[in-house]
C-alpha positions in Angstrom: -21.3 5.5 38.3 -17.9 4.4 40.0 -20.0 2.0 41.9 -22.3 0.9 39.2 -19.1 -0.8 37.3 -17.3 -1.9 40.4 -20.6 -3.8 41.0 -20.6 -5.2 37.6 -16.4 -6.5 38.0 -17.1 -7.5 41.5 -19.9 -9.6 40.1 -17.8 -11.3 37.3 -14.7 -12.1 39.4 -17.2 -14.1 41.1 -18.4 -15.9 38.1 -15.3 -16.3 36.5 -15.5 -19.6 34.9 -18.6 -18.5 33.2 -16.6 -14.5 32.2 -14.4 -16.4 30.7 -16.5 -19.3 28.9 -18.1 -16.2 27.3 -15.1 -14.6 26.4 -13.6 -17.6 24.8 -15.5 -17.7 21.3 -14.7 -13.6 20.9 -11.3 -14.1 21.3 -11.0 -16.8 19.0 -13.3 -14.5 16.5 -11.2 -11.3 16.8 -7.8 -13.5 16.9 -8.5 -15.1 13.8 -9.6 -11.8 12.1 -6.4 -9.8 12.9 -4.5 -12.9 12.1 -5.6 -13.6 8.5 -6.1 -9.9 7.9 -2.1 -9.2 8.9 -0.7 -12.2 7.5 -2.9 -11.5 4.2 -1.9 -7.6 3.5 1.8 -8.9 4.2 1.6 -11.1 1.5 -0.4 -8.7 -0.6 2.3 -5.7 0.0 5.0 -8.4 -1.0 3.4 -9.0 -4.6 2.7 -5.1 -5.0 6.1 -4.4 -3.9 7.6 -7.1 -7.1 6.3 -4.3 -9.0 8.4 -1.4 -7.6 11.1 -1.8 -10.3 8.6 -1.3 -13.3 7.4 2.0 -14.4 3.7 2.2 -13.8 3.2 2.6 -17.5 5.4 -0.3 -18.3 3.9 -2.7 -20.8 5.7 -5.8 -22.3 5.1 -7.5 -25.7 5.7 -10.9 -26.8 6.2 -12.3 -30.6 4.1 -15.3 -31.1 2.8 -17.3 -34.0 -0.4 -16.8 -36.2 -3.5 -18.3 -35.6 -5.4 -16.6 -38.7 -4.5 -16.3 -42.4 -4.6 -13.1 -43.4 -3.3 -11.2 -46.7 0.2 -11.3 -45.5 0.8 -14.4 -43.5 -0.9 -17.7 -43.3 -1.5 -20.2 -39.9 1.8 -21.0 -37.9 4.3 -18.2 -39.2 6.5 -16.9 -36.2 6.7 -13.4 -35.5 9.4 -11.2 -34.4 10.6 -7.4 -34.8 13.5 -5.4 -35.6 14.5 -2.1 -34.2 12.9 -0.4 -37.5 9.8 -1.5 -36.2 9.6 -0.3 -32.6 11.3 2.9 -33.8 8.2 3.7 -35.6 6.3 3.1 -33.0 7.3 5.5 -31.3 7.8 7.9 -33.6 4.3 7.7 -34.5 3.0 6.8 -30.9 3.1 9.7 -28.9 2.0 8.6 -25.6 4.7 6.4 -26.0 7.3 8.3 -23.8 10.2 5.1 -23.9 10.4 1.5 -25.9 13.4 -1.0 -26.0 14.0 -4.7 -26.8 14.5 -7.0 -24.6 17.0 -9.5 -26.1 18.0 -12.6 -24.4 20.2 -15.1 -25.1 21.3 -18.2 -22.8 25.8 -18.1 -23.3 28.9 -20.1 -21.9 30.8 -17.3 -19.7 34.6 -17.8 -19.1 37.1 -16.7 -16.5 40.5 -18.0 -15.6 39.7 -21.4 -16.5 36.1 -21.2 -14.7 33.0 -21.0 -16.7 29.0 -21.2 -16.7 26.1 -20.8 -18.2 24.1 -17.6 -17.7 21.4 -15.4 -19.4 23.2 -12.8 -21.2 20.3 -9.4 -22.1 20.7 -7.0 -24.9 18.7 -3.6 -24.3 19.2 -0.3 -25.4 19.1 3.1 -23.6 15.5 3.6 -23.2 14.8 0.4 -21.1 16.6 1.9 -17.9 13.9 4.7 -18.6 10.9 1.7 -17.7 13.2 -0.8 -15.7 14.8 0.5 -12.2 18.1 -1.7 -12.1 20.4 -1.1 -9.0 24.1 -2.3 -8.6 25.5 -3.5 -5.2 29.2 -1.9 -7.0 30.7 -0.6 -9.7 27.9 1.1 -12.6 25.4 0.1 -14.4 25.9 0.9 -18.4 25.9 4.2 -19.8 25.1 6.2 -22.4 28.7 6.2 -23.8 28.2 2.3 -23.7 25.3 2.6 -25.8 26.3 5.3 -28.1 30.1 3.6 -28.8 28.9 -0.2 -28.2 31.3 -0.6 -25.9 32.7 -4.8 -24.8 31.1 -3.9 -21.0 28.7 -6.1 -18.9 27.0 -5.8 -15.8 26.5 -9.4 -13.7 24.8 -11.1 -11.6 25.6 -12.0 -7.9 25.6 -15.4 -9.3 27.4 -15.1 -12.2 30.3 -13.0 -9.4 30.1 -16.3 -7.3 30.8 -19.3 -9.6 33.4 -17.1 -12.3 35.4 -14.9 -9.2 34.6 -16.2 -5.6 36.6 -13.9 -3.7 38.2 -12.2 -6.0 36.7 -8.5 -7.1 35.2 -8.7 -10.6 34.8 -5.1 -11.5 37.4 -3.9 -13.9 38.5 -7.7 -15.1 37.5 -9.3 -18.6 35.1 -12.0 -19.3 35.3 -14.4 -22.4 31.8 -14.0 -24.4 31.6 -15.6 -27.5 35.3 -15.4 -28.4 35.0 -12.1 -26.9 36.1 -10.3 -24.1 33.6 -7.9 -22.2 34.7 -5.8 -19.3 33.2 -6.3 -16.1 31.7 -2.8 -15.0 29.0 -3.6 -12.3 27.5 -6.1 -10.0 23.6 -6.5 -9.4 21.7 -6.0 -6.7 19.1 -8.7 -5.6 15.5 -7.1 -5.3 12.2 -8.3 -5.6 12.1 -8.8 -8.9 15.8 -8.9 -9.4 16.0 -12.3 -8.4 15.8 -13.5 -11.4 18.8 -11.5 -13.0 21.0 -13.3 -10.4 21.9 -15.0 -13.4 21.6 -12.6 -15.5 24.4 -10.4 -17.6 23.0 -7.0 -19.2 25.0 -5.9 -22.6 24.5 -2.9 -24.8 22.2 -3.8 -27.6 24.4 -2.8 -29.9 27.0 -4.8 -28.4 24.8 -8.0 -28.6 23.7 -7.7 -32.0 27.7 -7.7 -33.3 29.3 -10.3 -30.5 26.5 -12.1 -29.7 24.5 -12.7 -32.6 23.7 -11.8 -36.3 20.5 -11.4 -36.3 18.4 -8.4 -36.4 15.5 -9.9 -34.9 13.8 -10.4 -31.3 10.7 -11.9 -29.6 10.1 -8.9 -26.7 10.1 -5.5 -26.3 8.5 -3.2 -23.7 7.7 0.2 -23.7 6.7 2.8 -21.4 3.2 5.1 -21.6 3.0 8.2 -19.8 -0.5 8.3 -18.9 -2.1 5.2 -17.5 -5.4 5.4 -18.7 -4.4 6.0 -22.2 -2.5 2.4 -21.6 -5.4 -0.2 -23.3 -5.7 2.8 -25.9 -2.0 2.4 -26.5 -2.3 -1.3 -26.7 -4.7 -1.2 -29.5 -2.6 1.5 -31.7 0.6 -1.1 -30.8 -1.8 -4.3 -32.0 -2.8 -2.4 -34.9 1.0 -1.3 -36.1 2.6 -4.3 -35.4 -0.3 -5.7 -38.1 0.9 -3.8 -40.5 4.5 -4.0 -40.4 4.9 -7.4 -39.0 2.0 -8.8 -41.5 -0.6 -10.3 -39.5 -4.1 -10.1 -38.6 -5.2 -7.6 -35.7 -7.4 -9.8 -34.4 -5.1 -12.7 -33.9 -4.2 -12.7 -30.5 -2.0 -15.6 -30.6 0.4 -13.7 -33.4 1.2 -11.6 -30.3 0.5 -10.8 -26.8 0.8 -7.7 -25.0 0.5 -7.8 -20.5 0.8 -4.3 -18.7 2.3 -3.9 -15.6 -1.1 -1.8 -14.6 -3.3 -5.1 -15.8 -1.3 -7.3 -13.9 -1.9 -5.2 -10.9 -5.5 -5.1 -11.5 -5.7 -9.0 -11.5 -4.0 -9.4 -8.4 -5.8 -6.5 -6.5 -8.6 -8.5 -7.9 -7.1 -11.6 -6.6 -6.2 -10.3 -2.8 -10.0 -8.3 -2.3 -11.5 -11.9 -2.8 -9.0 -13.1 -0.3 -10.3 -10.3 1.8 -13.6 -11.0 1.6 -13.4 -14.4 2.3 -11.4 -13.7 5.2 -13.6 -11.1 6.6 -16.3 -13.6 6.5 -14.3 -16.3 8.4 -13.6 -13.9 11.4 -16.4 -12.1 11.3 -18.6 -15.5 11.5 -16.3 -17.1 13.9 -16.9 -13.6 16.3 -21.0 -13.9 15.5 -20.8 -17.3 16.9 -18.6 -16.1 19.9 -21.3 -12.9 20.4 -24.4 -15.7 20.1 -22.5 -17.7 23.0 -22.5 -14.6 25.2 -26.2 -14.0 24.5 -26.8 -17.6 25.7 -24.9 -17.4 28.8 -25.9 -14.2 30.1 -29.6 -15.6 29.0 -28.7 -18.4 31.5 -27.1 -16.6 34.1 -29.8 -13.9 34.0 -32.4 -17.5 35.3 -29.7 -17.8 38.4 -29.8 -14.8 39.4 -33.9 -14.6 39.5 -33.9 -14.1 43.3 -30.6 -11.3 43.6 -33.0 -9.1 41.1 -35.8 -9.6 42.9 -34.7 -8.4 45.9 -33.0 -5.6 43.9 -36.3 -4.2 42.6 -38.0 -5.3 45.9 -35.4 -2.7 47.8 -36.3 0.1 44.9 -34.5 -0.5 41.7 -36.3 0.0 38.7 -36.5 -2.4 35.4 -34.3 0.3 33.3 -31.7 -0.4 36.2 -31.6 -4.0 35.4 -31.7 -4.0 32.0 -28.6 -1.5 32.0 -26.3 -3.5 34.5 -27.1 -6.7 32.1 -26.5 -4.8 29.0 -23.2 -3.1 31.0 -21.8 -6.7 32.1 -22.6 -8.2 28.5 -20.7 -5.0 27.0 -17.7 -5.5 29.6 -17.6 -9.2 28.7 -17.6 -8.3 24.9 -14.9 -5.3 25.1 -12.8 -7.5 27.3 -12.8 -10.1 24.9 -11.5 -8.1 22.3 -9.0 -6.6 23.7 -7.3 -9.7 24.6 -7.9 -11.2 20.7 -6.5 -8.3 19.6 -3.8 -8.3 21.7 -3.2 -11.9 21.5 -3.2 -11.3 17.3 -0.6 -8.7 17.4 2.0 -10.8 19.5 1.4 -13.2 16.8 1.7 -11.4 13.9 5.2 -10.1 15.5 5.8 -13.6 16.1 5.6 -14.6 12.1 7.6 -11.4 11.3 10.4 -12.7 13.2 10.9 -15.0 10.8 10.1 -13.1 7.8 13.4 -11.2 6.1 13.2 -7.6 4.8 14.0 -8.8 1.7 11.2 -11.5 1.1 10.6 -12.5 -2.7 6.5 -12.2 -1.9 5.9 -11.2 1.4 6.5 -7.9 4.1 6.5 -8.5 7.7 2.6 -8.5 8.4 1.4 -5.8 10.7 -1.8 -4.7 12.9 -4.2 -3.5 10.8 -6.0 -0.5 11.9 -9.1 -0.7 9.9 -9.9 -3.7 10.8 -9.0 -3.4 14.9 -11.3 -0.2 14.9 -14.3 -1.9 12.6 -13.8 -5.2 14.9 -14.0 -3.0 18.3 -17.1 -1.0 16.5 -18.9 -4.6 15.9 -18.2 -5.7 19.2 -20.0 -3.4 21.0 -22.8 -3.2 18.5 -22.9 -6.7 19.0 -22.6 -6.5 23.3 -25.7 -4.4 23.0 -27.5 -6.9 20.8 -26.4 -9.8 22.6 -27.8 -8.1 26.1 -30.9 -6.9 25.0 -32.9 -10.6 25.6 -31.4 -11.4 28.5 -31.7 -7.9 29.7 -35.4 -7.7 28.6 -36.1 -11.2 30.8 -34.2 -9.8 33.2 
């Protein structure tokens, strides 16, 4: 057996322009797989990983305007709720396990002479029960804030850089309003977080007395235990809000409800076409690279016409030709491969050297095992395949 394969290497050392003339299209094929494979499940963990800071049962809703006249409303009244309203939600909802506004509001900030403009948020205490928020220092607000409406604020990193610079904000006072609001914690930037760089977070009832008069606001979100009660949930939500906010349940312009567990859904929905697509692209590209092989060792088999005659003139038999054909296609196949695969790794390390930790959409892309072990699997399926003519002429 040692001297069957040493044969077959000796023998393609020899050829070695045409080895690697076959190997060529596999490499490409299994490059290009573990390439767009790793660099698409990076960009797919990045989008899943946006959603880390939502409760899995998190759904938002969103006030709009009626399309439909119904008993209660006619065509283009604007919606909105009041705290009544989601309070009876959930007292009469019981898979509803959390629900808060959402209350934003865009406000001049001062400090010392310095000011900007920056979102300011009004939510209660539930909503840290469906939104993870972290701090970099200092707190985030409590339930003494809540329950005493307490003048405190937690700010973004951006909001830290144009008011205070160097100086450390915690403890100090901001003007709000003609009101002063005491500086208790800084965010921290995440993936979703981002977007509250700008961002000030108030006690509800806090904003509704310093911040505005009104009683009213455009979103809310709420939390549901069980996810597959979630589109059940929806539709008690749709129907409640009818009644109490006076529209028709079938509008679905007077408001619109998006899940955190739907918009998952669309994207894995989203990244398995990518998948697909890519699958087919490498897995084309590698047929084409296995049909090349099949070619060449059909051509090389016609050079070598006199070498096995003499081979089966001195006593080997047609099973021994057809297995050192079959052995040298199956060497040139696995060969390949392991060098695509190879060559895919070193640059999928290479594109996660310039890809941070902290990426908005993407994680360092990685090897993907799956797809080494079904490409290696196809390959020599494929070696076998590719041998058999040649090895049959042969």
């Amino acid at each position: 057996m040692v001297d069957f394969w040493r044969e077959i290497f000796d023998y393609l050392q020899r050829r070695l322009g045409q080895s690697v003339a076959s190997c060529i299209g596999i490499i490409w094929g299994i490059f290009l797989m573990i390439v767009l494979v790793g660099v698409g499940t990076g960009f797919e963990y990045g989008i899943y990983r946006l959603f880390e800071d939502f409760s899995k049962g998190c759904t938002y809703v969103y006030a709009g305007e009626t399309s439909k006249v119904s008993a209660k409303s006619s065509i283009g009244k604007q919606i909105s709720f009041k705290e009544e309203d989601i309070a009876v939600l959930k007292k009469t909802t019981d898979a509803i396990t959390a629900i808060s506004p959402e209350i934003s509001q865009w406000f001049k900030i001062k400090y010392k002479g310095k000011e900007g403009n920056f979102e300011l948020k009004g939510i209660s205490e539930d909503y840290l029960k469906i939104k993870k928020i972290n701090v970099s220092s200092g707190r985030f607000l409590n339930k003494l804030d809540f329950d005493e409406s307490r003048k405190t604020v937690v700010i973004g990193k951006n909001v830290v850089d144009v008011l205070f610079k160097n100086e450390d904000p915690i403890g100090r006072s901001v003007e709000i309003n003609g009101s002063f609001f005491s500086v208790v914690g800084i965010l921290k930037n995440t993936q979703m977080g981002y977007a509250d760089e700008r961002a000030c977070y108030l006690p509800l009832s806090t904003f509704n007395v310093a911040i505005t008069d009104s009683e009213e606001f455009k979103v809310f979100l709420y939390d549901v235990e069980n996810q597959k009660k979630s589109k059940e949930v929806e539709e008690i939500v749709r129907n409640k809000l009818s009644q109490i906010c006076g529209f028709d349940k079938t509008d679905d312009r007077a408001i619109y409800i998006s899940s955190i567990d739907q918009q998952v859904g669309m994207f894995t929905s989203f990244f398995d076409a990518i998948k697909y697509f890519m699958w087919f692209v490498g897995i084309s590209t590698l047929v084409g690279g296995i049909i090349g092989v099949g070619n060449i060792m059909n051509a090389t088999v016609r050079e070598r016409t006199r070498e096995i005659g003499i081979r089966k003139a001195i006593g080997a038999k047609s099973m021994d030709i057809k297995k050192m054909i079959i052995a040298e296609t199956l060497t040139i196949t696995f060969i390949s491969g392991v060098v695509g695969i190879l060559l895919g790794w070193l640059v999928l390390l290479l594109i996660g050297c310039f890809i941070s930790d902290d990426s908005l959409i993407m994680t360092k892309p990685h090897l993907d095992v799956v797809t080494t072990i079904f490409s290696m699997i196809v390959l020599i399926v494929s070696g076998v395949l590719a041998g058999l003519k040649p090895a049959s002429y042969a």
